[in-house]
N, C-alpha and C positions, 0 to 999 in steps of 0.2 A: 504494500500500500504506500502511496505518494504523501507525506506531509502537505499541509499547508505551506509550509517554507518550499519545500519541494516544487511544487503547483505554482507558486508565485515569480520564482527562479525561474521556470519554464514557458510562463506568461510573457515576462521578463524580456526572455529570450527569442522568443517570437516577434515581439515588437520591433527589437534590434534588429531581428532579419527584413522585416517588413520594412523600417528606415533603410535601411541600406540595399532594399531592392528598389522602392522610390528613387532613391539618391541617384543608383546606377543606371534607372531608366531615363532620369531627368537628364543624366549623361549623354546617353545613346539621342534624345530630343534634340540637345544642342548639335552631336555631329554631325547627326541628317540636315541640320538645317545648316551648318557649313560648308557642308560637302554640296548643298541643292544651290549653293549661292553664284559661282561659277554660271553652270547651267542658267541659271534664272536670267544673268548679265547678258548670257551671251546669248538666250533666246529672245531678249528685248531689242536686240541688233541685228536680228533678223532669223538668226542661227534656228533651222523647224528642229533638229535631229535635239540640239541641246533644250527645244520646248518639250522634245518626249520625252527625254530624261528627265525633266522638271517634273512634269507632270507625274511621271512614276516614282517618282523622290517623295511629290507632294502627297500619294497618297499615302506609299510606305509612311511619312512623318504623321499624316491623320490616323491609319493605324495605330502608332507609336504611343501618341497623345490619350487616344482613347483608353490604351490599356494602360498609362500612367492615372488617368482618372478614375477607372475601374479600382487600381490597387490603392488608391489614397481615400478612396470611400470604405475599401474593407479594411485600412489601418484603422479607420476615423473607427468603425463600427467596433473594434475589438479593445 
């Protein structure tokens, strides 16, 4: 059987994971949108090939986002 010290330790410790999967996603938000910056310049200068990369950059980053707000509601919840 688990103590209450035990349980709160592991609560604890959850949480910590749960900050530092946030953290690491909010990471991953910022590279994509580094990396889509290029493309973005160069499709506003005419460039079609770097507006499809953009494009699929943008949505990979809207994925991104979403499942960063998904995981900052089930911190918030626990």
């Amino acid at each position: 059987m688990t103590t209450t010290k035990q349980r709160l330790y592991i609560l604890e410790e959850m949480k910590m994971n749960d900050s530092t999967k946030i953290l690491e996603s909010w990471e991953t938000l910022k590279t994509l949108v580094e990396e889509l910056e290029l493309d973005v310049h160069k499709n506003a200068h005419g460039n079609k090939s770097a507006g499809v990369r953009a494009r699929k950059g943008l949505r990979a980053l809207k994925s991104a986002a979403g499942d960063l707000v998904k995981m900052t509601l089930e911190a918030q919840k626990s």
